[in-house]
C-alpha positions in Angstrom: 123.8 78.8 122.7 122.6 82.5 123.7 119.2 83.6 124.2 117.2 85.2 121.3 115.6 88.5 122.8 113.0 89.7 120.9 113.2 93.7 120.6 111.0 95.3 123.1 109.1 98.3 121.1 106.9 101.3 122.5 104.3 103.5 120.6 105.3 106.9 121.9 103.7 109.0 119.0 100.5 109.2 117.0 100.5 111.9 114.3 98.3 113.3 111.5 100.8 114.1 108.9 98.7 115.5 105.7 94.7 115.2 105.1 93.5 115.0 101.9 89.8 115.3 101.4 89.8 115.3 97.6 91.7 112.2 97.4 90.1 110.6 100.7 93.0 109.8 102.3 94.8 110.8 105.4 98.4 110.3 105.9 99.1 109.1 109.0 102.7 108.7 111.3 103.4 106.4 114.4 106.3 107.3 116.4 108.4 104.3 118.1 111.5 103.0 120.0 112.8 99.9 119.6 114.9 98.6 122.6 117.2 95.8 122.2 119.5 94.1 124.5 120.1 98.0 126.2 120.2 99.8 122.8 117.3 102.2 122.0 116.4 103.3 118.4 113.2 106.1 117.8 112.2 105.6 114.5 108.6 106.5 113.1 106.4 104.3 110.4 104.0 106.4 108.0 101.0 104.7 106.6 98.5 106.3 104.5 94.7 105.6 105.4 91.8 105.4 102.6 88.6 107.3 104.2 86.0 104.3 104.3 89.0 101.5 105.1 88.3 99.4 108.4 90.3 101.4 111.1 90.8 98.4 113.4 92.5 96.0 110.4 94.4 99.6 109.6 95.8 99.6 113.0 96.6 96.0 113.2 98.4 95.8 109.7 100.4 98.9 110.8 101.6 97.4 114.2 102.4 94.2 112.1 104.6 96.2 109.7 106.2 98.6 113.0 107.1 94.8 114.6 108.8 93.7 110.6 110.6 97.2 111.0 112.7 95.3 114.0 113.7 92.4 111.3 111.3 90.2 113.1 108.1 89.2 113.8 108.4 88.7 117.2 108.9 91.7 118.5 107.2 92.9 121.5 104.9 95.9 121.4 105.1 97.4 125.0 101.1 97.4 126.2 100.0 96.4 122.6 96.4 95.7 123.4 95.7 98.9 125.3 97.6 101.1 122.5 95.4 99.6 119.9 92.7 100.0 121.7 94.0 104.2 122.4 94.7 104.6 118.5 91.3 103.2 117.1 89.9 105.2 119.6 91.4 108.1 118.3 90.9 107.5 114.6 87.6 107.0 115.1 87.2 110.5 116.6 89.4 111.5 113.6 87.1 110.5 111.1 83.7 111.9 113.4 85.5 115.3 112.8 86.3 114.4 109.0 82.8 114.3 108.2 81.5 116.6 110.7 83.7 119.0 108.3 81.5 118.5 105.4 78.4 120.2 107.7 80.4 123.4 108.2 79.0 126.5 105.8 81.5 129.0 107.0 84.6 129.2 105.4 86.4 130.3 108.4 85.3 127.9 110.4 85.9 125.5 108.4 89.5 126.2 107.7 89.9 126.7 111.5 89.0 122.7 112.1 90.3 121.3 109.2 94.0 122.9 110.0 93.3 121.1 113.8 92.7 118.5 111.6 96.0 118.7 109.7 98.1 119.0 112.8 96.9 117.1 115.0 99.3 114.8 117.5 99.1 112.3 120.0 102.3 111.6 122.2 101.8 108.5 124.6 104.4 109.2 128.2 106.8 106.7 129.0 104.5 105.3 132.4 107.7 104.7 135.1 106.4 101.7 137.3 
């Protein structure tokens, strides 16, 4: 009987896709690659985030649903822990400058961080051991 090898997946991309202030919600993309048995596959995963949800239970459902994108829960998220760790991180600092928005009086201004906002990426390197 052969072996079952789980697919092997990396996080190479965090991206803002769309931020909606009205309807308190950002849409959100994470870039991937799924490596099985030699075969690579990028795909990317978009999850929309409710302003006010938990960000850490965000995070973990969405590397859940990345690992049932493979057909299996068992998939292996290269470095899982620290990249959790790296995206909460970021979110959180996300969110500082969502509401440090709401303090800006200058219209300028504040269309100059808000479009940062809107934009904004996060690629991870592929670390060569």
């Amino acid at each position: 009987m052969a072996e079952i090898i789980p697919p092997k997946l990396t996080i190479d991309e965090f991206k803002v896709n769309t931020v909606n202030l009205g309807k308190r919600f950002i849409e959100l993309s994470f870039g991937y690659t799924a490596s099985v048995k030699g075969f690579s596959n990028k795909d990317k995963i978009h999850r929309k985030f409710v302003l006010g949800d938990n960000v850490i239970n965000f995070v973990m459902s969405t590397f859940n649903d990345i690992k049932r994108t493979t057909g299996t829960e068992t998939a292996i998220i290269d470095k899982e822990d620290e990249m959790k760790e790296k995206i909460v991180n970021i979110m959180n600092r996300l969110l500082q400058e969502v509401n440090d928005l709401a303090k800006i009086k200058d219209h300028e201004k504040y269309m100059k961080a808000f479009n940062r906002l809107n934009c904004y990426k996060v690629t991870f390197p592929e670390i060569v051991v």
